[in-house]
C-alpha positions in Angstrom: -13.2 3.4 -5.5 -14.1 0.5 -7.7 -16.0 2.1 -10.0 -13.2 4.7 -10.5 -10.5 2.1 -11.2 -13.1 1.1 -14.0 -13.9 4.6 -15.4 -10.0 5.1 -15.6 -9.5 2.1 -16.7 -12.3 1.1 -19.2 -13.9 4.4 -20.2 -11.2 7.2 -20.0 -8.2 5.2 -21.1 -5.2 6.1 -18.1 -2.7 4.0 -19.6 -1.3 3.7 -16.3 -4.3 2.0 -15.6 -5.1 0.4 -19.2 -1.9 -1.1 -19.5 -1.7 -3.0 -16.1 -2.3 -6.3 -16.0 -5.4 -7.8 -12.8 -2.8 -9.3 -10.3 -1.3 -5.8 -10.5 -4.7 -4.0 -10.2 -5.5 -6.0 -7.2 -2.1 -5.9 -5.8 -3.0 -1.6 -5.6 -6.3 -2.2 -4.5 -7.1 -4.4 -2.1 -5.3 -2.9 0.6 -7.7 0.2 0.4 -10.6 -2.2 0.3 -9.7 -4.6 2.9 -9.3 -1.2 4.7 -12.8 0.1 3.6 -14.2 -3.1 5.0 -12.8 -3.8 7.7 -12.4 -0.1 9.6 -15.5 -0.2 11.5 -14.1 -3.6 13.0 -12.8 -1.8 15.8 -15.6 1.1 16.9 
């Protein structure tokens, strides 16, 4: 996930993603890595 948001950011150029500032990265991402980490809390 991670290293997608890099590729697309860094590499490939998505201006969607290029043109966003951090706090809005991590705004979009950390719920889907809070969720990657923390979904086998309850198994």
């Amino acid at each position: 996930m991670v290293v997608g948001l890099v590729v697309g950011r860094r590499i490939v150029g998505v201006p969607v993603l290029a043109n966003a500032d951090l706090e809005t990265l991590v705004a979009l991402l950390a719920p889907a890595v809070q969720n990657v980490l923390t979904s086998g809390e309850n198994a």
